[in-house]
C-alpha positions in Angstrom: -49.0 -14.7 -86.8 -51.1 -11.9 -84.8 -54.7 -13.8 -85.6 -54.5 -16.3 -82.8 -52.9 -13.7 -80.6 -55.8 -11.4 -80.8 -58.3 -12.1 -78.7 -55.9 -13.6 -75.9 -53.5 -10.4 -75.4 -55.7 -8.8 -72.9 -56.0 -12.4 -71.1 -52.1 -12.9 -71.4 -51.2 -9.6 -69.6 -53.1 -10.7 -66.6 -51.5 -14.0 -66.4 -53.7 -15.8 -69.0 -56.5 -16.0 -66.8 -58.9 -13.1 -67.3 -62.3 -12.7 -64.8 -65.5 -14.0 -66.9 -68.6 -13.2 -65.5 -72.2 -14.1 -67.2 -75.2 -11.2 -66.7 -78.7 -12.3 -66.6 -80.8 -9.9 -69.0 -83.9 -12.1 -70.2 -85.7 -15.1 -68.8 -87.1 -16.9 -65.8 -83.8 -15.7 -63.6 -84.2 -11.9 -65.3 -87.5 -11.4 -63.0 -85.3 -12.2 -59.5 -84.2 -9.4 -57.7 -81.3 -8.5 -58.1 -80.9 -10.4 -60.9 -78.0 -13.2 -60.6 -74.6 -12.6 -61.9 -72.7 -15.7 -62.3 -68.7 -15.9 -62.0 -66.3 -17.4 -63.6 -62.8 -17.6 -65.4 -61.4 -18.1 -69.0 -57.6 -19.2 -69.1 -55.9 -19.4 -72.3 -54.3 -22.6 -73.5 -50.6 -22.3 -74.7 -51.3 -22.7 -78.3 -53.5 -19.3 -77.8 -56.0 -20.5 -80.0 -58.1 -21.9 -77.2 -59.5 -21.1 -73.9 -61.3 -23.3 -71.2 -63.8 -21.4 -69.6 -65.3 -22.2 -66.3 -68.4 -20.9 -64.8 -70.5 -21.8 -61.3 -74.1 -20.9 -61.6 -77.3 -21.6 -59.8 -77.1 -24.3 -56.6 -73.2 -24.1 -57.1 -73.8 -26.3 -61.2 -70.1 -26.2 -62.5 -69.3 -25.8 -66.2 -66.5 -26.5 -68.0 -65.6 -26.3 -71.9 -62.8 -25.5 -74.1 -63.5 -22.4 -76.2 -61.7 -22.7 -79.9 -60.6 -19.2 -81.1 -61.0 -18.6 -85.1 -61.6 -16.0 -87.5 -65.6 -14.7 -86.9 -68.0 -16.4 -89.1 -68.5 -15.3 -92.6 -71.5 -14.7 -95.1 -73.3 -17.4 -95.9 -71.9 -19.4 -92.2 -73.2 -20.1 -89.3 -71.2 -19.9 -86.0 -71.2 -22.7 -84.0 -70.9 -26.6 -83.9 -73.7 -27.2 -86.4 -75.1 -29.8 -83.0 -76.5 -26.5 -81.4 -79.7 -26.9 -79.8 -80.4 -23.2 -79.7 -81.5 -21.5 -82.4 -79.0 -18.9 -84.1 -76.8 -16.5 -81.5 -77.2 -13.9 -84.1 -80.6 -13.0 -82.4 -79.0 -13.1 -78.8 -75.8 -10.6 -79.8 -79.1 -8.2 -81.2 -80.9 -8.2 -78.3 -78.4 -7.3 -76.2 -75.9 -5.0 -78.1 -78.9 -3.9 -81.0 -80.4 -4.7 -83.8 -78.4 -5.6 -86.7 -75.0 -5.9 -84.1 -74.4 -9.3 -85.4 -74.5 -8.2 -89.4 -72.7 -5.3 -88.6 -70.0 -6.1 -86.1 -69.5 -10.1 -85.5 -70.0 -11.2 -88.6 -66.7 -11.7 -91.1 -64.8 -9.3 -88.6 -62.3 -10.3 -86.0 -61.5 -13.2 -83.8 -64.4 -15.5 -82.5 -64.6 -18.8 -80.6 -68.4 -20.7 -79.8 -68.2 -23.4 -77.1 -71.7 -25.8 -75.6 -71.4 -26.7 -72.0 -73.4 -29.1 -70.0 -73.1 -28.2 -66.2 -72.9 -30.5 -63.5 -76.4 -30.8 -63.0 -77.6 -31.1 -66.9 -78.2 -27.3 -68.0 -76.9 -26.8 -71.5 -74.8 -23.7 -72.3 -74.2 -22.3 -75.5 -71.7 -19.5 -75.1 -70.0 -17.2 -77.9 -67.5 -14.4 -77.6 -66.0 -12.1 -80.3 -63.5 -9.4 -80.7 -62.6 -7.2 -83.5 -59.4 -6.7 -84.9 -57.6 -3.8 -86.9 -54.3 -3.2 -87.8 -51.6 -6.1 -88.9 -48.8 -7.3 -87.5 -47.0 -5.1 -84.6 -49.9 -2.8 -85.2 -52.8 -5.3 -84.7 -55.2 -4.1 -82.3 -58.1 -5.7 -80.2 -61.2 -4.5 -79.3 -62.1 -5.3 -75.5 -64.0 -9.4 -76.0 -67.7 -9.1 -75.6 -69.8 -12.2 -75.6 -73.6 -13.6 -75.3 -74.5 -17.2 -73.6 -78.0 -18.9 -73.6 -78.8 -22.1 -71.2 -81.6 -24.5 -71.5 -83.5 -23.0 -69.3 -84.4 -20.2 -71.4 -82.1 -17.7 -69.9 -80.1 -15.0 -72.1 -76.9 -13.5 -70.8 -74.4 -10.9 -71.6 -70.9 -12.6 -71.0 -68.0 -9.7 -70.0 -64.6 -10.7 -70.2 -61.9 -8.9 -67.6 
């Protein structure tokens, strides 16, 4: 079945391990200058309907978490683990991509996995990517994965995959 293949084809022609790199774009780290970027890698598990993602942020803090890959959240759903600690990632996906991205382009559309991280040092994570799908079968196609992360610290990020 093309679902669970969706979102990792771009990752599987590079070797199943795809760059991952987290923007800061509001909060406390947003008014350094530059602004950090943090590094990191997603590699996708054989069953291709999961990914561990790993990230190294501020004073070298080490995340690790497996990110479940599933059909994007419907109407009347939220995304998620139902244990999140942050309110809704809708309003994180519209401040960075635009108002009414979530409604428009996340929600019930494509391939989406939601993973919460606790670093090394005790910052929380909450990280959700998404891509959209069209086609079926040999003809599905994949938009490029785009993503948005909060932490604890009341930091927003854009998350860019490859």
């Amino acid at each position: 079945m093309a679902f669970g293949l969706v979102m990792v084809v771009l990752l599987a022609l590079s070797g199943c391990t795809a760059k991952t790199t987290l923007y800061v774009v509001d909060g406390p780290l947003a008014a350094q200058k530059p602004a950090p970027v943090y590094p990191g890698t997603m590699t996708v598990h054989a069953s291709l309907h999961a990914a561990t993602v790993s990230i190294v942020m501020d004073g070298g803090e080490k995340f690790r978490g497996n990110l479940v890959l599933s059909r994007a959240p419907q109407v009347g759903t939220r995304a998620g683990d139902g244990g999140s600690r942050f309110a809704s990632m809708e309003d994180a996906w519209d401040q960075i991509y635009g108002k009414g991205y979530y409604v428009a382009h996340v929600l019930g559309d494509g391939q989406f996995g939601h993973l919460q991280m606790t670093g090394s040092n005790g910052t929380v994570v909450e990280f959700e990517l998404h891509s959209a799908v069209s086609g079926t079968g040999d003809q599905t196609v994949m938009s490029q994965p785009l993503g948005v992360a909060k932490d604890s610290k009341g930091n927003l990020y854009k998350v860019v995959v490859g």
